[in-house]
N, C-alpha and C positions, 0 to 999 in steps of 0.2 A: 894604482895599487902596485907596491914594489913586488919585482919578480919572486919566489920561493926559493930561498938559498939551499944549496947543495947539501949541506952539511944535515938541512933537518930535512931531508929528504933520505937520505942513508940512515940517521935515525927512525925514521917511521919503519922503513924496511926491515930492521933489525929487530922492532919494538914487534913487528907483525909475527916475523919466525919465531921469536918467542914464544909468542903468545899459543902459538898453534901447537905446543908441545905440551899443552894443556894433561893433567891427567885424565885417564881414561874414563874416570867415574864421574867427569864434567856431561853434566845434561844438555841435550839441544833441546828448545822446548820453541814451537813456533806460534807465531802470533798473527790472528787474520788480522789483513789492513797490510796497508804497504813493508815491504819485509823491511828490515835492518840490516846492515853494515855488517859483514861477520869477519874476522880477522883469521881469514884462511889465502892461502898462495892461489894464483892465475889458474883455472883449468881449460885448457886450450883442446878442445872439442872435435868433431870434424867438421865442424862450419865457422870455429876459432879461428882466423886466420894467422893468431899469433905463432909464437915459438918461444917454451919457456925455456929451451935448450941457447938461446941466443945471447948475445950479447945486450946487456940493456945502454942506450946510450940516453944519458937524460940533457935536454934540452930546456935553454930559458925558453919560457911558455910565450905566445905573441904577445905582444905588449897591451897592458893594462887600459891603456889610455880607449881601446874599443868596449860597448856595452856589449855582452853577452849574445843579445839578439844581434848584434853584428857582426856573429862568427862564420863565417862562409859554409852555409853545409847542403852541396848541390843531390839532392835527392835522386834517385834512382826507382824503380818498379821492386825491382828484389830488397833495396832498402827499406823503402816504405814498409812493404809487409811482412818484413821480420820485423821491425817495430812496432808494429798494429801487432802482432803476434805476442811480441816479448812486453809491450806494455812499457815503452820507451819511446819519450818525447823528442822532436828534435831540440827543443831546450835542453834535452838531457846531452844531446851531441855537441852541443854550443858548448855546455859549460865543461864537456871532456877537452875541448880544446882550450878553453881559456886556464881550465886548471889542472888538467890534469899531466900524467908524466907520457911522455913521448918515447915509444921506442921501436925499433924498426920490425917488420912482420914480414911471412911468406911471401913470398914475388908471386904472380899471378901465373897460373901452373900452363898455361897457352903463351901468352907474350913474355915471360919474364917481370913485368911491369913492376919497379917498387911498391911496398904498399907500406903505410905507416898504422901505428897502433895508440889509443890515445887511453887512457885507462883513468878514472877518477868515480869514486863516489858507490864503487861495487858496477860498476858499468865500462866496459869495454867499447871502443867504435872505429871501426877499422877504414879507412881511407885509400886513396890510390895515392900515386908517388906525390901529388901536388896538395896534398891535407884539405881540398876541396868537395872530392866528391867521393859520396856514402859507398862503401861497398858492403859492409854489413856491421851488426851491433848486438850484444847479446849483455844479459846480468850475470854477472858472478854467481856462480853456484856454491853454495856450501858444500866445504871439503870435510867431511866425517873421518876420526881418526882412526885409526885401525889398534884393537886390541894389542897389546906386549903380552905375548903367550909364553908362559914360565915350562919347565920340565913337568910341575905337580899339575899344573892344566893338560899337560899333553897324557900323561900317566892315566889322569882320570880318563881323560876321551876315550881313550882305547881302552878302559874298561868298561867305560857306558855302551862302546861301541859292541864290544863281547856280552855283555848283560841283555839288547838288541836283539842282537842275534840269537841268542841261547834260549831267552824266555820274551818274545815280542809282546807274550799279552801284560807283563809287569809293565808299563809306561804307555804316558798318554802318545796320542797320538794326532799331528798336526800334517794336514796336505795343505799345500797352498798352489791356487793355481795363478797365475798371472797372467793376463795378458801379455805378449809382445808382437802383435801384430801391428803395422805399419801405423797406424795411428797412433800409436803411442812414443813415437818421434818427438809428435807436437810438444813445441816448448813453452808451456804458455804455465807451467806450474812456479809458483812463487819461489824463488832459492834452489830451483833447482834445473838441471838441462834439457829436461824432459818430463814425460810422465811416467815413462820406463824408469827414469834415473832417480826421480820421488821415489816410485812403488818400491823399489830396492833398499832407498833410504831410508824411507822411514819405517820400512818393515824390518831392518836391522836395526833402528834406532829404538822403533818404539814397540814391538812386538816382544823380539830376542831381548836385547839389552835390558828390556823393562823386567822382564820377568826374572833375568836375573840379579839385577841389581837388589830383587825384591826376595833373595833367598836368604836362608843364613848359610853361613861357612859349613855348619853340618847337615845342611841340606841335601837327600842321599835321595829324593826326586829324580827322576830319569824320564826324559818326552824326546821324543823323535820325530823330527822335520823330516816332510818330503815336500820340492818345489816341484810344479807341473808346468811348463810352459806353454801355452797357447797359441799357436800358428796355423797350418794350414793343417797342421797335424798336432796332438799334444806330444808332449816330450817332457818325458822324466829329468831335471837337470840334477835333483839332489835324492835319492829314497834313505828314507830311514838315519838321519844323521842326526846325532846328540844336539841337543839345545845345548849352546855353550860356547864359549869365546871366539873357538875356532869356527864354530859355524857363521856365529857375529862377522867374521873377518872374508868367509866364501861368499859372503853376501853382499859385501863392499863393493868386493871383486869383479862380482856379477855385475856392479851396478854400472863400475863401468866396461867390461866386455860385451853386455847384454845387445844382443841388434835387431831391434820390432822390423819385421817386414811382414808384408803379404797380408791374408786375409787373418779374423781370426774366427772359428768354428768352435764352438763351444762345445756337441757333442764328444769331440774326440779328445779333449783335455777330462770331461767328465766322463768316458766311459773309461781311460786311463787311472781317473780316480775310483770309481766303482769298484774297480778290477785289484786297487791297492787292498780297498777294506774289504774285500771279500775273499783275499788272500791271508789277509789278518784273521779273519772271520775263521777261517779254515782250519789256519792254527789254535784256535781258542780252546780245540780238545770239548767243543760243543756245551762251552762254558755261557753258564744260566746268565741271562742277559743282566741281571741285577749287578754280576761281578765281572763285566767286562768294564775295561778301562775307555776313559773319555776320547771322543774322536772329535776335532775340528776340523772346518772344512771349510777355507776361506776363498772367493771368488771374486776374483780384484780384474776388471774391465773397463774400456773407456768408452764402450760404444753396444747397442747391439748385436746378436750373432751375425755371421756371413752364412751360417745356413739357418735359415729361417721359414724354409718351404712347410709346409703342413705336416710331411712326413719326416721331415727334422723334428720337427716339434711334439710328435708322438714319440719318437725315440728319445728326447731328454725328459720327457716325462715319465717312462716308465724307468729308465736309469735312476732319475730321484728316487723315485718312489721303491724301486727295490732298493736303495741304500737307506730309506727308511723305516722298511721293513726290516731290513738288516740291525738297525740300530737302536731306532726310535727316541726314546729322549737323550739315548749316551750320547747322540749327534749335536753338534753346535754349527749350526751353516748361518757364515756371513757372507753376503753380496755387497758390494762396492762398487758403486760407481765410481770412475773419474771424468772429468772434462767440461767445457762449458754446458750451464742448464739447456739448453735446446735442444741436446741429445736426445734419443728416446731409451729409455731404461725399465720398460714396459717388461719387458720377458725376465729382467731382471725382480724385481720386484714381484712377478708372477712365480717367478721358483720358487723367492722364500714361500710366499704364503699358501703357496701347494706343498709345501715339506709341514710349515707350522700345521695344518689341517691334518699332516699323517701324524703328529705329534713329537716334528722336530722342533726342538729350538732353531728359531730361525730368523731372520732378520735381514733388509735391506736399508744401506745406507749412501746419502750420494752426497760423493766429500767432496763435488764441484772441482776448483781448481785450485783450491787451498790445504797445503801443507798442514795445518791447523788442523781441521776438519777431518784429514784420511789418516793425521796421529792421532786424535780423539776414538773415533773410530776403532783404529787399532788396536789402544790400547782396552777400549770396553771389551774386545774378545778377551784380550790378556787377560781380564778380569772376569769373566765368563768361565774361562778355564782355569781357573786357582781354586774359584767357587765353590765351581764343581769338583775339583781334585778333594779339595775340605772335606764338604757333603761324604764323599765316596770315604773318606779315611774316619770322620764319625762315625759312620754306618759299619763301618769293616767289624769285623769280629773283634774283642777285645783280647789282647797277649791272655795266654795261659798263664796263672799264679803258679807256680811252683813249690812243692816242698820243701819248707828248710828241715833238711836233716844233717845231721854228723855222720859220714861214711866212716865205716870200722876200717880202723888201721889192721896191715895185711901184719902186722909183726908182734900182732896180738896174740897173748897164748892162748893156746883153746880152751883152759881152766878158768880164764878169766873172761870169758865169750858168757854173755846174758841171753839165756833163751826163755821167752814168753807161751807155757804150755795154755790149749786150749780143749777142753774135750766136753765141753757143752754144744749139744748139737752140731755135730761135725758131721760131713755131708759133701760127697764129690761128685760132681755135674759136670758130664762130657757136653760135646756140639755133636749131633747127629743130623747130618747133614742131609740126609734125605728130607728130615722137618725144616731143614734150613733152607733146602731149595724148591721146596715146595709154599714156601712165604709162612710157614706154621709161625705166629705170633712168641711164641718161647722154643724153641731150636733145642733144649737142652734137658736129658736125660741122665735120673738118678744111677750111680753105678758105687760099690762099696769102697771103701779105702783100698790103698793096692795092695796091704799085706794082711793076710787071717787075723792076723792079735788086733791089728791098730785098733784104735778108739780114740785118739785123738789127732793133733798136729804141733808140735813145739815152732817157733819162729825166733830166728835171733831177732835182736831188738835194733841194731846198727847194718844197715847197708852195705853189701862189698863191693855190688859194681853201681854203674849208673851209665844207663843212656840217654840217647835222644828221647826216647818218650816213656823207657821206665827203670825203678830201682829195681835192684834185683839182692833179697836177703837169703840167706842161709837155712833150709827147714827140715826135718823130718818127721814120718807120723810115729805117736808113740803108742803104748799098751795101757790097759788099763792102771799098772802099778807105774806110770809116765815112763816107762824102758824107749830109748829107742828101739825102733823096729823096721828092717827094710834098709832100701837103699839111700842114699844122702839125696834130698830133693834142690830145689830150687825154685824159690817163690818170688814172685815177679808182679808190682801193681803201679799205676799210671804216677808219675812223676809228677804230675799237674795234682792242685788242689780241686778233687771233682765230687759231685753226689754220686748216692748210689747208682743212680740210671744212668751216669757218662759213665763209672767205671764199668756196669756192667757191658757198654758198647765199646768201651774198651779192650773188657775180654773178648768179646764175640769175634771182634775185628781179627783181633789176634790170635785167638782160634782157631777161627775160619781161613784164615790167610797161610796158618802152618796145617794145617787139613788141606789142603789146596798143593800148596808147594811138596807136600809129601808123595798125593795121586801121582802129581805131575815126574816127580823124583823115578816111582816106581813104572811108570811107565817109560822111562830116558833107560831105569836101567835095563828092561828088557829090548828097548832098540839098539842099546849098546850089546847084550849079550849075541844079538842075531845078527852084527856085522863083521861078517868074515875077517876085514881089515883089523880089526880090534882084539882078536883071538890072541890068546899066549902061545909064547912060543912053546917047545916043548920043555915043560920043569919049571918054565918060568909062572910069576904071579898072574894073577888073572885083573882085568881091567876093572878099577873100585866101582863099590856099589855106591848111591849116594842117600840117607836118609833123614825125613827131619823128626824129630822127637815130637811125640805125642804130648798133648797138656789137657789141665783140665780146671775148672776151678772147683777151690775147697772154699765151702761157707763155714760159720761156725759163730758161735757169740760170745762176745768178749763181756769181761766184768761187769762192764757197764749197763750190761742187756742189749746192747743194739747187736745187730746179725751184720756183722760182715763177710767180707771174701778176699779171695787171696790165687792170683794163677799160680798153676803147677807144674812142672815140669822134672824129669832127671836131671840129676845132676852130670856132667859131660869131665871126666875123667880125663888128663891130659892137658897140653899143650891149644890154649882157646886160639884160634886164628880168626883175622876177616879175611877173605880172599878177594872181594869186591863190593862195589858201592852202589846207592842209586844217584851219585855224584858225579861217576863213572872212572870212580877209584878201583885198580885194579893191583892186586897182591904185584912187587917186583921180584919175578924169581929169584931165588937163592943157591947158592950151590950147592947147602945142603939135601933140596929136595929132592927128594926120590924118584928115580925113573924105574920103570920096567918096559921089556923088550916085548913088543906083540908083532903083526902079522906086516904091519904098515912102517914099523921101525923103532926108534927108542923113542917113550911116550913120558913127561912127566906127570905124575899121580895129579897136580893141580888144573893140568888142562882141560880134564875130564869136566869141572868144577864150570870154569869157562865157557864149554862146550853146550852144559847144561844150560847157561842162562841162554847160549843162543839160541837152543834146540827151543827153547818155551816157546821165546818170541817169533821163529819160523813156525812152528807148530798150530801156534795160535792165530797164522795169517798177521801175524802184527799187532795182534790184540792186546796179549801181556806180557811183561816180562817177568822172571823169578829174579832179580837179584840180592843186592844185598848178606851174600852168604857167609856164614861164618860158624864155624864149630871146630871140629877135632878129627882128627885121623887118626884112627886105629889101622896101624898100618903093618902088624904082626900076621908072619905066616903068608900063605898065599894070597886071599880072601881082603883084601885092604877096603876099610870101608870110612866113610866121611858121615857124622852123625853131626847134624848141625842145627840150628834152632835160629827164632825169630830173623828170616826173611823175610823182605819186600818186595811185593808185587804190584808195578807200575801197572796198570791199568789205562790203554787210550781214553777210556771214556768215561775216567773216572768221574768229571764233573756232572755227565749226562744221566750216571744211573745215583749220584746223590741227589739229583734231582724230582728223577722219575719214581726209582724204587724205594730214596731214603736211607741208602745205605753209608753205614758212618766211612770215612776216608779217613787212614791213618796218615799222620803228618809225614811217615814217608814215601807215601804214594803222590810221586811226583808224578804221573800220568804220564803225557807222550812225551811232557819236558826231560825223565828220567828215563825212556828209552832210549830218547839222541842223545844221551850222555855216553849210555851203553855202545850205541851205536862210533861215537865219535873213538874211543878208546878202546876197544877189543879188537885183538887180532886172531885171525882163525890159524888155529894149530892142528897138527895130522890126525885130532880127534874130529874135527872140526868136517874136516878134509874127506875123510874115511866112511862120516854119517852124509854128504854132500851139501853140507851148511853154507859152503864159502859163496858159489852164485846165485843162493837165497839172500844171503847179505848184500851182496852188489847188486841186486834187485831192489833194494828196500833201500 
């Protein structure tokens, strides 16, 4: 056979770099049975004796005229058994020398000694200076390429990353624990350096990359990875990080920084994971198990635990099983074996079907020594959790229909404003709270119109404002000959298209929550009248008071005959302000606004406002907050006071007592989500200061 000319030897090389710049959305897909040829560059290892860094010198091959079997290849003890290992013949070594390319390798790190490197067919075989005798030989691993991360990917991570953090129970959640304990060196996985360097790979390739290759562009899903690594101790390598390219690429990373040593103990990677979801758990704001988000929990091993004593084994038992009780079906627990079948995977296998008996989904699988096999694997979790992500988004509550209405233009003349009078059965029902906190089935007592004459109610027919959860029209009550009577009202009903019995828990809510924030008002401003610090100076104004308007709902029957209703309120006179959010939107001062001088120094009229939302949330031990505040200042004369209307009140626990007691949650009771918002953006001011709010906040 003629020698291999130079020329198509520099062509393969060129043909191979190529190829390897493959685009990113190219699938690895593996195949059990002997691997294939993959058209990836040299990975020169710690037991690679090569050097990709080196000069390649290429050499005519020994001459033709020898049969294969008569290629010198003097065996060694250490050779032997990385080829019994690597599943490499010495025919395989024959034929690297008959055909493969030659080029020179590390010098023997004690004598200097040359050594040669022979490479043919995805198979490496490394030689002493005389191309005789074996020093070692390994298969090419497949090189996985690493994502091309744009600006709009990084943009996104770091809002998936803040989403995470802000609200952990909106997204699923994935632990993965890994073995790297000293046996997971062993190289005996098909296409790859190890079983560490698989587990990496194809848990990048076939996990991560699958799931998202499996999204659309407007896929607004959010799951968060944490890896646990398994040694003599566990160890957090990644908590909490965005599914998503850049994580694809940390996981490369991993695959090759990763170093299994030592023993590996299973308790202590599992009670590191325990301790993840019960941290999560914590946060849930003691959200009803039906509406917690999906947890998986993947347990990737080659062998046995290292602690396996009786009373190891008590101890991962009851860790399960509190993570069961914790969770129950929202858990997904896969166990993985790797490595040749003669392992014993007995405990493994025993977990799952002690978690399935607590009612986890649960499962063990043993993907041997096949690439094939621990991607299959793999990906049936990925498919586990989509499922389930589905399930949970069918079940969820269905978007609120909305009102289409025409909002009245503000530049409309009052002559030409349409109002719809009503004075068949007109009727106004307070919330008396005493019936309300006592659980009385109807909370709500008849009381007259506000003014002597009234007998009916007029409503304009066009909306002027509109919120987050309602419109709000134009009203006032009229006389028997339809006269206006009274002050200018303000009628107010739920935005959503709803029956009678959600609007009426719509009122109550609402109600209830400005009956609350009012108490809590009058009680701020007697703790503000009793601090010394906060006293006017002499002449000066005095420190505002803060209130929220009373409401009520008016029933009444329209044309039709059916009985409707309608909330009530004053009309609020002045300049409308928000000053804060349950988003943790806070008013930015103005120069315009007003200060007055008290006892502590110059105070603006708004910080008081501030002070109030803090004062709730110290008050209540952390329980609730008041924010959301927004109304008017009447800020004539000494007396300056703040009259303001529909506040929100976060509530911690809010999910626990719609559970318990059934009470409705308005869409802006963001619970302890809308505290940390508060928390994250309020700064305490000399009101603040004065009431001694500031080392309550740095407490909390």
């Amino acid at each position: 056979m003629p020698h291999r000319p130079k020329k198509q030897l520099k062509l393969m090389r060129s043909s191979a770099s190529g190829m390897a710049a493959a685009p990113l959305r190219k699938r690895v897909r593996f195949q059990e049975g002997p691997p294939a040829l993959f058209p990836y560059g040299t990975y020169f290892g710690d037991e690679c004796e090569g050097d990709s860094d080196a000069d390649v010198h290429i050499e005519e091959n020994v001459p033709t005229a020898r049969k294969t079997d008569e290629m010198t290849v003097l065996s060694t003890e250490h050779g032997r058994a990385r080829r019994k290992l690597r599943d490499i013949s010495k025919h395989d070594l024959q034929t690297c020398i008959k055909y493969g390319i030659k080029s020179p390798g590390h010098r023997h790190p004690k004598t200097g000694e040359a050594r040669w490197l022979y490479f043919f067919d995805g198979v490496t075989y490394v030689t002493n200076s005389t191309s005789r005798v074996e020093v070692t030989c390994y298969k090419e691993p497949i090189r996985i390429e690493r994502a091309v991360i744009t600006e709009d990917m990084l943009r996104r991570h770091n809002e998936q990353v803040t989403a995470i953090r802000d609200d952990p129970m909106l997204c699923a959640s994935h632990a993965i624990i890994i073995d790297q304990s000293g046996s997971m060196k062993t190289a005996d996985f098909m296409n790859f350096r190890s079983r560490s360097h698989a587990a990496y790979g194809i848990l990048a390739l076939e996990y991560i990359a699958e799931q998202l290759h499996g999204r659309a562009d407007d896929d607004n899903t959010i799951d968060a990875v944490s890896i646990i690594e398994m040694h003599d101790h566990g160890s957090m390598f990644l908590q909490e990080e965005p599914m998503d390219w850049i994580l694809f690429n940390r996981l490369l990373d991993r695959q090759a920084a990763a170093q299994s040593k030592s023993h590996g103990n299973y308790n202590t990677a599992l009670d590191l994971a325990e301790m993840f979801i019960s941290q999560k758990i914590q946060q849930s704001d003691e959200m009803p198990l039906e509406e917690l988000p999906i947890f998986a929990l993947i347990f990737l091993t080659d062998g046995r635990p290292s602690d396996r004593t009786p009373f190891d084994e008590r101890i991962r038992t009851n860790v399960l099983r509190d993570m069961a009780s914790m969770l129950g079906s929202k858990l997904i627990f896969k166990a993985i074996g790797l490595g040749a079948s003669s392992h014993n995977f007995s405990v493994l296998a025993d977990m799952a079907e002690d978690l399935r008996r607590h009612g986890v989904d649960a499962s063990f699988d043993f993907a041997q020594q096949c690439a094939a096999m621990l991607s299959n694997t793999l990906s049936s979790v990925s498919i586990s959790m989509t499922s389930a992500r589905d399930t949970m988004l069918s079940c969820a509550p269905k978007p609120r229909v909305e009102k289409k209405v025409t909002m009245r233009d503000r530049n409309t003349p009052k002559a030409e404003r349409k109002f719809v009078a009503y004075t068949k059965h007109v009727s106004r029902w307070c919330l008396n709270r005493k019936k309300e906190e006592g659980g009385d089935d109807w909370p709500w007592k008849m009381h007259r119109l506000l003014h002597n004459e009234a007998k009916g109610i007029e409503i304009d027919e066009l909306p002027f404002g509109r919120g987050r959860e309602r419109l709000a029209y134009a009203c006032f009550e009229i006389d028997v000959d339809r006269k206006r009577v009274g002050r200018p009202l303000v009628g107010k009903e739920s935005i959503a298209t709803v029956d009678q019995d959600n609007a009426l828990r719509f009122y109550h809510s609402f109600c209830r929550d400005q009956a609350l924030a009012d108490m809590l008002a009058q009680q701020f401003n007697y703790r503000v009248k009793e601090c010394a610090e906060l006293k006017a100076v002499e002449g000066g104004s005095k420190s505002p008071a803060i209130s929220f308007l009373s409401c009520s709902i008016y029933e009444y029957t329209a044309e039709s005959g059916e009985v409707e209703g309608l909330l009530v309120e004053a009309y609020l006179k002045g300049k409308f302000t928000k000053y804060n959010g349950n988003n943790g939107y806070v008013r930015q001062y103005n120069t315009s606004d007003r200060c007055i001088s008290l006892a502590i120094g110059d105070v603006r009229l708004t910080d008081f406002l501030h002070a109030f939302s803090h004062w709730s949330l110290i008050e209540s031990k952390g329980e609730r907050l008041v924010c959301d505040l927004q109304g008017v200042l009447n800020a004539e004369g000494r007396n300056p006071r703040f009259e303001l209307t529909d506040p929100c009140i976060c509530d911690r626990h809010t999910q626990r007592n719609r559970r318990k007691f059934k009470k409705e949650k308005r869409s802006t009771d963001m619970g302890m989500r809308g505290i940390r918002n508060f928390l994250r953006s309020h700064k305490c001011s000399k009101v603040c200061q004065a009431l001694g709010l500031q080392h309550s906040l740095a407490a909390k």
